[in-house]
N, C-alpha and C positions, 0 to 999 in steps of 0.2 A: 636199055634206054639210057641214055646219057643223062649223067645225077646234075641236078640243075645247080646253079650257084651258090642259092639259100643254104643246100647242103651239103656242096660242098667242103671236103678236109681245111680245117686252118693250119698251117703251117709256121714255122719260122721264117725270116732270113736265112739267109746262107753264113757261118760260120766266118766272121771278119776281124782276124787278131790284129789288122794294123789301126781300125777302128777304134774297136774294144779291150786291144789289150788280152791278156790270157787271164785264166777265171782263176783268182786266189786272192791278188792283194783289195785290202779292205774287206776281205769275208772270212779272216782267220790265218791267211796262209801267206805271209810278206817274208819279200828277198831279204836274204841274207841273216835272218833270222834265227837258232834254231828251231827245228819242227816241234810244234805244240798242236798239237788233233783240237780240232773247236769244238764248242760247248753245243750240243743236241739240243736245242731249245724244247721241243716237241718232245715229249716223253709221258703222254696218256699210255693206258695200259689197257688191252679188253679181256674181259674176265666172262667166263662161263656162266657167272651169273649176275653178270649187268652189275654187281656192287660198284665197278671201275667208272660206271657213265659211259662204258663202249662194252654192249653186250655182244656176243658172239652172235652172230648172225648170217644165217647167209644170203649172197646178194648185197650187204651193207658195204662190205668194205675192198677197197680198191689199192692195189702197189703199182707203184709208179720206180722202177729199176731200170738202171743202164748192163749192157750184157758186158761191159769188159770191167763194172765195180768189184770188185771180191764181196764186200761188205750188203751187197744187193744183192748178187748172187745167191747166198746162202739163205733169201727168204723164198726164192724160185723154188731152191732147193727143198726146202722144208715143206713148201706147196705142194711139192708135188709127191712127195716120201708121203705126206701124209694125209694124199689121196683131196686137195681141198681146190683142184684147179676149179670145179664149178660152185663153187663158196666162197672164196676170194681173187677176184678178178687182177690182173695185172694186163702191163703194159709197158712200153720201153721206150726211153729218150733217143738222142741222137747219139753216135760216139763221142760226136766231137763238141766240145761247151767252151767260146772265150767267155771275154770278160763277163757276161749276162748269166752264163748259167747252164744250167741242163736245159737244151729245147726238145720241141718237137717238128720233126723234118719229115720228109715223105720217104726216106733208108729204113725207118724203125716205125715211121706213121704215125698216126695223129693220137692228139689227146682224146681217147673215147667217152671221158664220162665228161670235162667239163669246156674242151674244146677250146683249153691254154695252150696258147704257142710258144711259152716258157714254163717252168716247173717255178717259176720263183712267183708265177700268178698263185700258184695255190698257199705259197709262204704267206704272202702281202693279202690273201683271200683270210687268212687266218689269224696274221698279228697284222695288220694295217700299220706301212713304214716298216717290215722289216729289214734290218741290215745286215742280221747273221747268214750262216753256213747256207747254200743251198744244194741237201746231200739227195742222194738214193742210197737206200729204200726210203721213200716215204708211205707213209701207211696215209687214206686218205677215207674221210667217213661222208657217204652219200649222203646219209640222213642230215648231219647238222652244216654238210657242205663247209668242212676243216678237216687239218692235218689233226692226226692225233698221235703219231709220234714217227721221227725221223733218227729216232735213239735203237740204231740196229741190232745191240743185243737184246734189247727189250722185244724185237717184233719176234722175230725166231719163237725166243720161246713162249711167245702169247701164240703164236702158229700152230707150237708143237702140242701146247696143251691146255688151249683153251676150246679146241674146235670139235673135240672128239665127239660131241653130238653130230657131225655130219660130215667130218672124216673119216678115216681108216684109225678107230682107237686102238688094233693091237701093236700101232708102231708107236713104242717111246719112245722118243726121243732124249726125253729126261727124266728116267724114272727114279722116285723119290728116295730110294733108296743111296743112289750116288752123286746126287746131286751136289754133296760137299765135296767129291773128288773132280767132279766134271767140273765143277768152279774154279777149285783151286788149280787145275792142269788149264782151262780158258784164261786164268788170269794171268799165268805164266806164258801161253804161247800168244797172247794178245800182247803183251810188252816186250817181248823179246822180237816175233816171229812177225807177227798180221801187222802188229804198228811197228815193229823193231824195223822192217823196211823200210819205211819215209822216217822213219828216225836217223839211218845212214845215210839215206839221201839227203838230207835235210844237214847233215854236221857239217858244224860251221870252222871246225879245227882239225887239223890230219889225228892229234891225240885221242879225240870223241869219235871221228871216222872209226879207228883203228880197236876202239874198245867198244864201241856198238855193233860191228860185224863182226867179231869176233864172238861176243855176249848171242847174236843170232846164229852163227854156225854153232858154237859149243848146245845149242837147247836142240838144234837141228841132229846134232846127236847125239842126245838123251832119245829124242823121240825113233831116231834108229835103233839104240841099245830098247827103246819100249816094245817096239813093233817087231822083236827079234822071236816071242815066241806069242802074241797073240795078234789074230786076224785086224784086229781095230785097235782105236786106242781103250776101249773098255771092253775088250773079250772078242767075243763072239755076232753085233749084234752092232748097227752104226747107233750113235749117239749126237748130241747135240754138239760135244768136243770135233766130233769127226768133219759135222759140216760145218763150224769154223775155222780149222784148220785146211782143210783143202783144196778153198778158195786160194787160196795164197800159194800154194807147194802149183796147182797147175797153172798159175802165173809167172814161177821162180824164172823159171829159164829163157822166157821170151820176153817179161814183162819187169820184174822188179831186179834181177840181179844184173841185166845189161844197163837198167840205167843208173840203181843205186851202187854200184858194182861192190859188191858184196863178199863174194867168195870165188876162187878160183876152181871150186868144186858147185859142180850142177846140181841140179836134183839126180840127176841119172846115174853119179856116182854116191847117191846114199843106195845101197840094194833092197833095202827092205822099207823104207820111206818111197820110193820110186816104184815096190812091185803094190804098195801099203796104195799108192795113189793112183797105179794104173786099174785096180780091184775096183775103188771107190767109181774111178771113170768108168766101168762098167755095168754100173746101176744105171738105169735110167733116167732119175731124177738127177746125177750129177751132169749126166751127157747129153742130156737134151736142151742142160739150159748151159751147156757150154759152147763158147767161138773164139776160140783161138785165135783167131784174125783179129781180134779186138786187142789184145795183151799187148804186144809190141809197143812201141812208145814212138818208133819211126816211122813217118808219114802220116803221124798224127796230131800237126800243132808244134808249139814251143816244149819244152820241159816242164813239169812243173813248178809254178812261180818259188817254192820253198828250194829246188833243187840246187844244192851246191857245186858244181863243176870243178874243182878243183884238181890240177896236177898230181896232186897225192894219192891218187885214187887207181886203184888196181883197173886193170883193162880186162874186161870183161863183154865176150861177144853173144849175141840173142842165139839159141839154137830150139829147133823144135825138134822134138824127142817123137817116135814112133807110140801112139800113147793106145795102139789098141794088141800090141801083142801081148803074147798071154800073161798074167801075173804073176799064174804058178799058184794063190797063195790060199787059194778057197778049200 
């Protein structure tokens, strides 16, 4: 039967950069700049047991993620390791956002719970007049119809350990015991590594260029000299370290090194970083919520508005890597 109008999908516009301009300046991210990551307005917490004002529940809570974010990625990720796809529902924007924002187009499909043909309906649904960031993941609460937070290390691990009532609790993600090591190794590959990328794109001097990729290859291998004699970055066993970090390594080559041109060395010449990621691509939660066709930066829009072009900058080409031969490493 053909779905009548009333119900009809709502959609966006078509994606118009001579209109709107490309999606940064005035929401954190201005040319010529240095790179400064904006302020997560959003930063509720859900706790196990509702002490937070966002109780674990299922059916209450809703992600809103695009498939080419890293930073969104990793709560697909976490979704599904631990077992919560029919607990917390998700859904995904368009690839492509100018000046307006993350939409929803008929490529990734419509908004299903509140039938925003922008993501920035549910910001301005939440703080009325907002002007900041408009990121994925956002976490979105059915019950009080608001964001409850868009602060991406905060959702991960509310995912990984607050759900165990109607997840898969034998997987930790962060168990208590390491959780001062998994911080301190998150905190190091989050400013070198995951941000240290639009940090180098973003240098506004060949001297900052030149000591910011640099600062991100030297930790690129520490984490080779790491993964030299254990399977993960914490043993035996993925961790919450693991799915922060490999968002980012299966974007290097296609995605952040061709445009922030980084290294003249790929992922595919670290050996045990490169067999450390094709392992992880082997789980299903990393592989099913990956698209590769998404990473690339060409044929999708202008650069990003922070992105500095500069001469001084090493030439560096997109290549994709063979990402299901074997890893060798189990």
């Amino acid at each position: 039967m053909a779905q009548t109008t009333a119900s009809a999908p709502r959609y966006a516009s078509p994606v118009d950069y001579e209109t709107y301009g490309p999606y940064g300046p005035g929401r954190g991210f201005e040319k010529g700049s240095t790179f400064q990551r904006p302020r997560y307005r959003f930063q509720g917490r859900v706790t196990a047991d509702g002490s937070s004002g966002y109780p674990a529940e299922p059916g209450r809570y809703h992600l809103y993620i695009a498939w080419g974010c890293p930073w969104a990625q990793r709560t697909a990720i976490v979704r599904k390791l631990k077992a919560l796809e029919d607990v917390v529902s998700l859904s995904y924007v368009d690839d492509e956002r100018d000046g307006r924002g993350w939409a929803f187009r008929e490529r990734r499909g419509p908004d299903p719970v509140n039938g925003f043909t922008f993501l920035r309906e549910a910001y301005e649904a939440t703080e009325p007049g907002y002007d900041g960031h408009i990121s994925v993941p956002t976490l979105w609460d059915r019950q009080t119809g608001r964001i409850v937070s868009n602060n991406f290390p905060d959702i991960t691990i509310d995912l990984g350990t607050q759900f165990d009532a109607f997840g898969d609790a034998e997987v930790d993600l962060y168990p208590v015991e390491l959780r001062p090591e998994i911080d301190a190794l998150n905190e190091r590959v989050y400013t070198y590594v995951n941000n240290g990328t639009y940090r180098v794109a973003g240098a506004t001097t060949q001297e900052d260029y030149e000591d910011l990729r640099h600062r991100l290859i030297a930790t690129l291998e520490e984490l080779e000299e790491r993964l030299a004699d254990r399977r993960f970055l914490f043993g035996d066993r993925i961790t919450e370290a693991d799915v922060r970090l490999w968002p980012t390594l299966a974007r290097f080559d296609l995605g952040y090194n061709p445009m922030a041109k980084i290294s003249e060395r790929r992922l595919v010449d670290f050996p045990n970083l490169w067999g450390y990621a094709r392992d992880l691509y082997g789980q299903p939660a990393f592989k099913e919520t990956t698209d590769f066709s998404t990473f690339p930066r060409s044929g999708r829009g202008p650069n990003p508005s922070f992105f500095n072009d500069a001469d001084w900058r090493i030439t560096v080409e997109p290549y994709l890597a063979d990402w299901d031969t074997p890893h060798g490493r189990a």
